[in-house]
C-alpha positions in Angstrom: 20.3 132.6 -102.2 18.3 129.3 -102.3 16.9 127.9 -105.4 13.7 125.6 -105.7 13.5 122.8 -107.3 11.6 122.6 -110.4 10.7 118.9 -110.2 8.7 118.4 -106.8 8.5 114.8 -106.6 9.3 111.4 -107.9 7.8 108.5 -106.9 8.1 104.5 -108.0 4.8 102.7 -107.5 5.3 99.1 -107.1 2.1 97.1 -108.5 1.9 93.3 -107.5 0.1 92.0 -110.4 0.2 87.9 -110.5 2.7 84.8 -109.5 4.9 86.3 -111.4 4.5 89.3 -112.4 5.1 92.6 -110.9 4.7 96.2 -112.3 7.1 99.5 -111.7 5.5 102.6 -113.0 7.7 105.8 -112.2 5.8 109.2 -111.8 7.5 112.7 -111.9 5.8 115.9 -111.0 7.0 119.3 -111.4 6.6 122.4 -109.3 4.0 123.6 -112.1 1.5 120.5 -111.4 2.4 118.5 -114.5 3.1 115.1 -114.3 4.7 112.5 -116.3 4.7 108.8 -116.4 7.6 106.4 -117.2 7.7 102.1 -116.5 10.8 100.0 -115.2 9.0 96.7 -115.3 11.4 93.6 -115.4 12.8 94.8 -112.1 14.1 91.9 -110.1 15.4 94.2 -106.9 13.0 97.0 -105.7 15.7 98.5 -103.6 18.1 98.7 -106.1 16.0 100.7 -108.5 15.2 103.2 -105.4 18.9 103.7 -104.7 19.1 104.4 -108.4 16.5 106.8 -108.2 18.6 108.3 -104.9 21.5 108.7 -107.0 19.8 110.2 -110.4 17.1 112.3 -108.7 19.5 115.2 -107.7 20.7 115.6 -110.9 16.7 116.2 -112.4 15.8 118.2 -109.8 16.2 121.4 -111.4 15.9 120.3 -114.7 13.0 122.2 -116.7 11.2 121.6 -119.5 13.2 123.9 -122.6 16.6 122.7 -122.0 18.4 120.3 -123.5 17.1 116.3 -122.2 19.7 115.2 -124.4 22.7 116.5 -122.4 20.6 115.6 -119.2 20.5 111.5 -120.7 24.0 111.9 -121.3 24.8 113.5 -117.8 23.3 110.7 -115.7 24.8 108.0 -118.0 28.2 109.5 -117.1 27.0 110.0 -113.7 26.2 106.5 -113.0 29.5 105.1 -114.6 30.8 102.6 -117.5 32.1 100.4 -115.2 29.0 98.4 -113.8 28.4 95.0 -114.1 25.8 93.8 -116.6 23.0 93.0 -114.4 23.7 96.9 -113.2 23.9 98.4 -116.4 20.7 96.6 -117.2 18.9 98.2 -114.0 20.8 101.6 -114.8 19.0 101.5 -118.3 15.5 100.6 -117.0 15.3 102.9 -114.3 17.1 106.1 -116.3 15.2 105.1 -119.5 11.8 105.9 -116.9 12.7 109.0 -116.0 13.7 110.2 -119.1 10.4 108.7 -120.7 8.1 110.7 -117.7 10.8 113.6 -118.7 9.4 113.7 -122.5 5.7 112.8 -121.1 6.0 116.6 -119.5 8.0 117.9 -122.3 5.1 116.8 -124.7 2.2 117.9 -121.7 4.0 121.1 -121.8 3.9 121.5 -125.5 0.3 120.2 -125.3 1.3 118.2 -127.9 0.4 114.2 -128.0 4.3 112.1 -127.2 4.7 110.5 -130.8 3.3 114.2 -132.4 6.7 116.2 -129.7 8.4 113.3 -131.2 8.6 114.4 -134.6 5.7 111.4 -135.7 3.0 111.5 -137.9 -0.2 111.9 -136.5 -1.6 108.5 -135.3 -4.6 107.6 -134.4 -4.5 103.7 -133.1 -1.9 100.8 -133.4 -2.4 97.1 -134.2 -1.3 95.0 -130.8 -0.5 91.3 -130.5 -1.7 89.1 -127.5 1.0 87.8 -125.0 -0.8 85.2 -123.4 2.6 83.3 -121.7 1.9 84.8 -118.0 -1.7 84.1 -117.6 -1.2 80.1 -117.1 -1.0 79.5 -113.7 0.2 75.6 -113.9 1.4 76.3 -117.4 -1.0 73.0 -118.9 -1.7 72.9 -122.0 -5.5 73.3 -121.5 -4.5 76.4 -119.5 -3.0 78.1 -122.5 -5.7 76.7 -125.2 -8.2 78.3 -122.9 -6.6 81.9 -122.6 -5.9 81.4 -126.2 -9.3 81.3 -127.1 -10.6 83.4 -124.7 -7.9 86.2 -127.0 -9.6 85.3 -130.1 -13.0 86.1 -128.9 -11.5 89.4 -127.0 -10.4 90.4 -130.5 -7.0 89.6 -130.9 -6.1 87.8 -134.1 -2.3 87.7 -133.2 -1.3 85.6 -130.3 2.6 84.7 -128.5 3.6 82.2 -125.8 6.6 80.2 -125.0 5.8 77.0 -124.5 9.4 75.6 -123.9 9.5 78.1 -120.6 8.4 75.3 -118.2 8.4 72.8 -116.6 7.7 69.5 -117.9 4.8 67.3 -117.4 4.8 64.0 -116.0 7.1 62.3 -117.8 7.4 64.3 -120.8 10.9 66.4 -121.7 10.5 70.1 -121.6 10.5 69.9 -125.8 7.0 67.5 -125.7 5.5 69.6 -123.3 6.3 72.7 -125.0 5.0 70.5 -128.4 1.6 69.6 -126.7 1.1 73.5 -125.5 1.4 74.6 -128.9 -1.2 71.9 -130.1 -3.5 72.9 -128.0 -3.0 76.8 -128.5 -3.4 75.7 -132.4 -6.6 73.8 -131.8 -8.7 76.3 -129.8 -7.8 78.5 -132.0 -8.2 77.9 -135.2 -5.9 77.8 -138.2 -6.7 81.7 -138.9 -5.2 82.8 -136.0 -1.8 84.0 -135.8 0.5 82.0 -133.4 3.6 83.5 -131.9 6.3 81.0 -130.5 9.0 82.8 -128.0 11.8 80.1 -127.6 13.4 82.2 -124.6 16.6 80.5 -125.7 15.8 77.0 -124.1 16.0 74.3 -127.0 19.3 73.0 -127.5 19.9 72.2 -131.4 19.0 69.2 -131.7 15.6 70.3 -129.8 14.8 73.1 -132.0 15.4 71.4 -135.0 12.8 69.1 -134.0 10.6 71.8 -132.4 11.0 73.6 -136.1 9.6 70.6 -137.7 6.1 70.5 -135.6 6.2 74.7 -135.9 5.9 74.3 -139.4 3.1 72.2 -139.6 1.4 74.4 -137.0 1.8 77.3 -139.3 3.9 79.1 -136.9 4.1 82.9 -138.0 7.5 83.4 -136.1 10.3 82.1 -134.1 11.6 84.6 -131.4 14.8 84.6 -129.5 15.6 80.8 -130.5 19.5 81.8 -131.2 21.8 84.8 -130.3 20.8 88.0 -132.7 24.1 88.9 -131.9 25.5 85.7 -133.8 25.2 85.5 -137.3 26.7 82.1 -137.5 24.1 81.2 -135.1 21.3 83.1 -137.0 22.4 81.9 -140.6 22.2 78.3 -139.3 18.5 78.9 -138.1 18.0 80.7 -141.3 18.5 77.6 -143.5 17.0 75.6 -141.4 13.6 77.1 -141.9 11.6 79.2 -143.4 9.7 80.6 -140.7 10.0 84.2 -140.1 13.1 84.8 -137.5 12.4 87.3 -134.7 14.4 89.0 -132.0 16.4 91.8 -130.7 14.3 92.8 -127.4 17.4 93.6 -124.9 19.6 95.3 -128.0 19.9 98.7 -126.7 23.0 100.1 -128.9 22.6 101.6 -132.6 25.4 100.1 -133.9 24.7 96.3 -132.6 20.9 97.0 -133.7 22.5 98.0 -136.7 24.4 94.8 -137.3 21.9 92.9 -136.6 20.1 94.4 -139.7 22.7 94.2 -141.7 22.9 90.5 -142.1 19.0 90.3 -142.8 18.4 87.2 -141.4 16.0 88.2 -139.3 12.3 89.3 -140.2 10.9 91.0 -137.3 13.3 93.4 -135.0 11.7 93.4 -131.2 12.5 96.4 -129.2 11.7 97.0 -126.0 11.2 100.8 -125.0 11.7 100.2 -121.3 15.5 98.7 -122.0 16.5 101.2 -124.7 17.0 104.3 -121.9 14.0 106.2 -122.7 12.1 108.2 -126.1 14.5 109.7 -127.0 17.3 107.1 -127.4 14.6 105.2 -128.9 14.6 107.1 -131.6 17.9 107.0 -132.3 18.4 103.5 -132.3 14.9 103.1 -135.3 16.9 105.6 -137.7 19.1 103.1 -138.1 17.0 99.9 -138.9 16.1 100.1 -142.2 13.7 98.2 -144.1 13.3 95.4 -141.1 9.9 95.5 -139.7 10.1 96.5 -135.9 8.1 95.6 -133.3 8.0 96.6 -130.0 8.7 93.5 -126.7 6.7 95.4 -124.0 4.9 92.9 -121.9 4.1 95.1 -119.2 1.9 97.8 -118.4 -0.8 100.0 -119.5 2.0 102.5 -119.2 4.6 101.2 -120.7 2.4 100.0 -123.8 0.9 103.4 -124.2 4.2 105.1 -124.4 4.9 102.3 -127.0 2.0 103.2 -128.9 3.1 106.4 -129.2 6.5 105.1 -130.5 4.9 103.3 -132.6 4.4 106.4 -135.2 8.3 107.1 -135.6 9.4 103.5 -137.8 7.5 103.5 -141.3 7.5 99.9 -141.1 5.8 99.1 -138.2 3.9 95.9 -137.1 2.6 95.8 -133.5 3.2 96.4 -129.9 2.8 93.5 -127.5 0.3 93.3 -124.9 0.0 91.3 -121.5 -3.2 89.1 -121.8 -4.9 87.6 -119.1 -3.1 88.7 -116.1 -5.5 88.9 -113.4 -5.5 92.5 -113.0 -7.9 95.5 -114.3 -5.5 97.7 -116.5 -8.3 99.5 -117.3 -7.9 100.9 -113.4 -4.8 101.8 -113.9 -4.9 104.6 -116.1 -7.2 108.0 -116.7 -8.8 107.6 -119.1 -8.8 103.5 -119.3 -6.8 102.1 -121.9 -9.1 101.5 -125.1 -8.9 98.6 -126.8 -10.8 97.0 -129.6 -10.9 94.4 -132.3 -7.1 93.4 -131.5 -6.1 97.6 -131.3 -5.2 100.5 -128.9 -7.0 103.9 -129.5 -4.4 106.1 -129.0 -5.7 109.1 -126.6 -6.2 112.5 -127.8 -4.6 114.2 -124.4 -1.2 115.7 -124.3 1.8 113.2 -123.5 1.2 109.6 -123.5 -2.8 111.3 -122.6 -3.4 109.6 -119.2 -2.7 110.3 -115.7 -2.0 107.2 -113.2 -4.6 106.6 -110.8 -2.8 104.9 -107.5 -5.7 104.7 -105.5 -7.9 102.8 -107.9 -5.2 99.9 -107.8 -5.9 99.7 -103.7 -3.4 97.1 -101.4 -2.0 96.0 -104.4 0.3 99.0 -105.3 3.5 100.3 -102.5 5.4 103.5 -103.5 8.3 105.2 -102.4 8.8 108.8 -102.7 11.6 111.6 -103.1 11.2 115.0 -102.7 14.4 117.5 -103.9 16.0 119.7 -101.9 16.0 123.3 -102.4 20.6 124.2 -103.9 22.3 127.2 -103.2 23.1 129.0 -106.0 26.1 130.0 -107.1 
């Protein structure tokens, strides 16, 4: 005797957003019609993910909503080995954590329940959102950023990022002075009752950050991010006492016990998380039981998927601060999803609907989008 499948499909839809950035959203349906939505964004190798999703695939195809998701995660963990190399593992993650996030979207569709209410969350209604505003700059000038910067304040947004060390220099200014002048500029078409985010992306040696630090501080920077290892607390201690800034970080931990280490020391003010890296809902709730009285935020960068999932995760930390959000890419997120992402006044409405309560619309999105299906094969039984 043959046995069906219960998931029908899984598809990756590749979204070509700007110069540099480029979206994967992940789509499951199952042989009952419901579908669930997942993001592995930060993909550098399109192929790769798909052979990952070759070699995963079989092992969901019968999988039904009721049984344990748990055992599945740790199935397809042990199914795709210990042994990879880091850049590997990091694709293993982003592509399993996905599947296992449109996994709990069906779950929660199911259950009719909304994602953060299957969770275990308090009802939650909308959540506060910062502005990343680093990937809209085409040239990366400083005008460039001072004019999506303002064009964030009068969209709403009171809480603004960038990395202004990411590149390249200008003329015949070091990477630090154009980095300096960015921030200046951000600052002045701002205002000084704007929030300003500075990512560092680990590009200032000492000596460079200790200058950068000085000008932060008289910008009334609100936090550093990523400037030192989170993993280091030599390295964190001597950032610690050299300012008073709030510290940030923490965006590709993806195991409880370094996350909490990290906490531990309490140098840091602001733990980022990224639910894309972490492996899916699920593990992402695993790894906030353990962080404390550190306010979390979530790194998510990406798409209206991926930040509506966040959203959703937002409701399980009680000490939550605010999800980031792509600004200024030149895309229409609001095509993207059904119903359009709602956003006002610097926050997202969370949805009423079941799941993450939207369905992805593919042909709103028109050349810009390639996908890649796989259909299941029907097992013997045994």
């Amino acid at each position: 005797m043959t046995i069906s499948p219960y998931i029908r499909t899984v598809r990756l839809h590749q979204i070509a957003v700007s110069h540099r950035t480029t979206w994967f959203v992940t789509e499951i349906t199952t042989a009952d019609g419901v579908t669930g939505l997942g993001e592995c964004s930060d993909l550098r190798d399109p192929e790769a993910a798909a052979a990952v999703i070759n070699a995963i695939a079989p092992l969901i195809a019968h999988h039904r909503h009721g049984h344990d998701i748990d055992a599945l995660d740790r199935r397809i963990t042990h199914h795709l080995g210990r042994d990879a190399s880091p850049a590997d593992t990091f694709l293993h993650r982003l592509v399993v954590g996905s599947l296992m996030t449109a996994l709990c979207d069906i779950a929660a569709r199911t259950d009719g329940l909304p994602l953060h209410r299957w969770l275990g969350a308090p009802a939650k209604s909308t959540v506060p959102l910062y502005a990343n505003i680093n990937r809209a700059p085409v040239e990366r000038r400083s005008e460039e950023f001072a004019s999506v910067a303002a064009t964030a304040v009068s969209a709403g947004f009171d809480r603004i990022k960038l990395a202004p060390f990411d590149g390249p220099a200008h003329g015949d200014s070091s990477l630090l002075e154009t980095g300096l002048a960015h921030l200046r500029a951000v600052r002045a078409a701002v205002g000084p009752s704007t929030t300003v985010y500075v990512d560092v992306h680990h590009r200032l040696s000492r000596p460079e950050l200790l200058a950068a630090i000085e000008a932060m501080e008289e910008l009334g920077i609100a936090w550093i991010e990523d400037a030192v290892d989170v993993l280091s607390a030599a390295d964190l201690l001597w950032l610690r006492e050299a300012t008073e800034i709030p510290l940030a970080g923490g965006e590709k931990l993806t195991d409880p016990a370094d996350v909490a280490s990290v906490v531990e020391e309490g140098l840091l003010s602001y733990l980022l998380l990224d639910p894309k890296y972490v492996g899916g809902p699920l593990r992402m709730r695993s790894i906030l039981d353990v962080v404390g009285d550190t306010t979390v935020t979530f790194h998510d960068p990406t798409s209206p998927v991926s930040t509506g999932v966040s959203a959703h995760l937002a409701a399980l930390p009680k000490n939550f601060a605010h999800v980031e959000y792509a600004f200024g890419e030149p895309i229409d997120r609001r095509t993207l999803l059904t119903p359009a992402e709602e956003i006002a006044n610097g926050e997202l409405t969370l949805t009423p609907g079941p799941g993450i309560g939207a369905a992805f619309d593919s042909a709103a999105i028109g050349d810009r989008i390639t996908t890649r299906d796989w259909q299941p094969q029907k097992r013997e039984s045994t």
